[in-house]
C-alpha positions as CSV (number, residue, x, y, z in Angstrom):
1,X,7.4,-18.5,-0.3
2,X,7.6,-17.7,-4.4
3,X,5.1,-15.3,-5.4
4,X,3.2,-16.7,-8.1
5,X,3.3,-15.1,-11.2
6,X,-0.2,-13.6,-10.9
7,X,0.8,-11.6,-7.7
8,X,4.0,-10.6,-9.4
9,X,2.2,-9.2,-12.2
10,X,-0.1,-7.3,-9.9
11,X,1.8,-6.0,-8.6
12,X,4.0,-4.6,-11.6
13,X,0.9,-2.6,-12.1
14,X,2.1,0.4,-10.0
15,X,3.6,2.8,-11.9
16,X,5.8,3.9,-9.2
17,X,9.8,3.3,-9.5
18,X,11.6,0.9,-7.1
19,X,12.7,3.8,-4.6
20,X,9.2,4.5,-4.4
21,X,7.4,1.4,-3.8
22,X,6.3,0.4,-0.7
23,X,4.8,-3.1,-1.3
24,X,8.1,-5.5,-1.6
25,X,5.4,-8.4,-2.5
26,X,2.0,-9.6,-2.9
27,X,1.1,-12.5,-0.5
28,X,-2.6,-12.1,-1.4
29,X,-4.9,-10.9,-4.1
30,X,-8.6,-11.4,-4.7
31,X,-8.4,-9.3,-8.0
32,X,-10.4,-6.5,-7.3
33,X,-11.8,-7.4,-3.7
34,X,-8.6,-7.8,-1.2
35,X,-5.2,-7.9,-1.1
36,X,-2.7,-8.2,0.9
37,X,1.1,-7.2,0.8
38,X,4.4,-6.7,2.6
39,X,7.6,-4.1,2.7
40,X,10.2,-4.2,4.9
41,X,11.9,-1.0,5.8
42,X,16.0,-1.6,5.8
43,X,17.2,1.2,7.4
44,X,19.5,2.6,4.8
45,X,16.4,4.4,3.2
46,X,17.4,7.7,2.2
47,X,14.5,9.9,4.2
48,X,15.5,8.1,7.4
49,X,18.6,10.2,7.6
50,X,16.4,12.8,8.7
51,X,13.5,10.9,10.1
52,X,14.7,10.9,13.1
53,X,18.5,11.2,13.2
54,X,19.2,8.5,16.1
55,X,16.1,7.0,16.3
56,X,14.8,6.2,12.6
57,X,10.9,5.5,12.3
58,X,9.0,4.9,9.2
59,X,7.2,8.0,7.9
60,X,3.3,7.7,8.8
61,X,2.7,9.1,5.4
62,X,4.6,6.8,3.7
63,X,2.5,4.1,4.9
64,X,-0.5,5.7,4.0
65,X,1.1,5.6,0.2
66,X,2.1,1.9,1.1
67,X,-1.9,1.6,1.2
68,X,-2.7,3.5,-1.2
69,X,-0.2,1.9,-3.1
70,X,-2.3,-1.8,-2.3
71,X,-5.3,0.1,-3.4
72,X,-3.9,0.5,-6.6
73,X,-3.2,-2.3,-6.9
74,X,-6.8,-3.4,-6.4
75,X,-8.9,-1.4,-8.4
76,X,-6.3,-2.1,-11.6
77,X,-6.7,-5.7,-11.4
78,X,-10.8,-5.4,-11.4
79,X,-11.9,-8.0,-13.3
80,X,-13.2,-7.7,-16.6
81,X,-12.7,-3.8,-16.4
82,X,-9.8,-2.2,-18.0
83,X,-7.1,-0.6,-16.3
84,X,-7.6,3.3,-15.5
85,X,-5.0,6.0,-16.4
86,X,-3.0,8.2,-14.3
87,X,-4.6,6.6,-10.8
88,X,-3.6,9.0,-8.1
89,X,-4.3,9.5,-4.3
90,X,-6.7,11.8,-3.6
91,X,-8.2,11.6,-0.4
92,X,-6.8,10.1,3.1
93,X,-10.2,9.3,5.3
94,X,-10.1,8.6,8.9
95,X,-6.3,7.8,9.1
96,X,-5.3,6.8,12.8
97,X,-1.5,6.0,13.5
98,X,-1.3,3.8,16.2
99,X,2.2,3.0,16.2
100,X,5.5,2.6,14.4
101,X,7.8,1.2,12.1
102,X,11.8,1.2,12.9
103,X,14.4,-0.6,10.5
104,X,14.3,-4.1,10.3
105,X,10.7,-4.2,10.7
106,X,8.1,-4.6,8.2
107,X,4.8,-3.6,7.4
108,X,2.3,-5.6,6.8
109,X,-0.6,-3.7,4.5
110,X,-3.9,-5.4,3.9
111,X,-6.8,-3.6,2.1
112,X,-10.7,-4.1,0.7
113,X,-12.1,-2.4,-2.6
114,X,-15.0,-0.8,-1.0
115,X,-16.6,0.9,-3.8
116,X,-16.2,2.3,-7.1
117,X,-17.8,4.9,-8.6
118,X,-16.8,5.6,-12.2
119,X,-13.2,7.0,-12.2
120,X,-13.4,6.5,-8.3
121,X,-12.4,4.1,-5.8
122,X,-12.2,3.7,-1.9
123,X,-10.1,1.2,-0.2
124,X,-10.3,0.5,3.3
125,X,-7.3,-1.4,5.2
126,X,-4.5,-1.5,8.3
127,X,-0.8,-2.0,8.7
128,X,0.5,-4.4,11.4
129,X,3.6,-4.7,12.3
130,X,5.5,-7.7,12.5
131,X,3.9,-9.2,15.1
132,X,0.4,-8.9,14.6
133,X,-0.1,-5.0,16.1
134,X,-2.2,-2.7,14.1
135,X,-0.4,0.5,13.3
136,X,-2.8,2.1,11.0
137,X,-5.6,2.1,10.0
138,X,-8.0,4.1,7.7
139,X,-9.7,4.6,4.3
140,X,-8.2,6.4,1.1
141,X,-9.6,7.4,-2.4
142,X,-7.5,7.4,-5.5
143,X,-9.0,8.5,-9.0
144,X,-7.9,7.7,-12.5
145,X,-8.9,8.5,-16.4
146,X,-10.5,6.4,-18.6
């Protein structure tokens, strides 16, 4: 399915290059409220050369940046608020990794704006896996200027 051209532009809002972005595509967005998105890890990622030579798994940090990369996402698209600067991760809360992610999989990232406060936002959400398993699951803060 096409995203529409909302999602798509949503999700250009990351200012992260191609190599670094972990959401392939939007398949959901309440502009400032929830989204949902999807990457599929290919297997000729370059940091799976070394993660784990033979048995290749998805970093579990790199799926915390796939959420924090959804709540990005979020908290630029707020509606009738502008977008902040230089948004950055800056706190990981309660992170539990309950699984993993090998080549050929994908991820499956959903995520709620749970507050804002200022500069300030919290987004809480999971990754499943491509059948429904949650993965991960957890809360992180990412800041930005005005």
């Amino acid at each position: 399915m096409p995203s529409s051209p909302d999602l798509v532009q949503a999700l250009s809002s990351l200012p992260h290059g191609s190599e670094f972005r972990f959401i392939d595509e939007l398949v959901e967005l309440i502009p400032g409220i929830s989204a949902k998105g999807v990457w599929q890890l290919k297997g000729n990622e370059e940091f799976l050369r070394g993660h784990f030579p033979g048995s290749p798994l998805m970093p579990g940090v790199l799926m915390i940046e796939a959420l924090a990369q959804l709540g990005g996402i979020l908290i630029q698209t707020r509606p009738a608020e502008a977008p902040l600067k230089n948004l950055r991760l800056t706190a990981v809360r309660q992170i539990k990794i309950l699984g993993s992610i090998i080549p050929g999989q994908s991820i499956h990232v959903s995520g709620t704006l749970q507050g804002m406060l200022d500069t300030l936002g919290q987004v809480s959400g999971e990754i499943r896996d491509d059948t429904g398993n949650v993965i991960l699951t957890g809360a992180v803060t990412l800041a930005g200027e005005r």
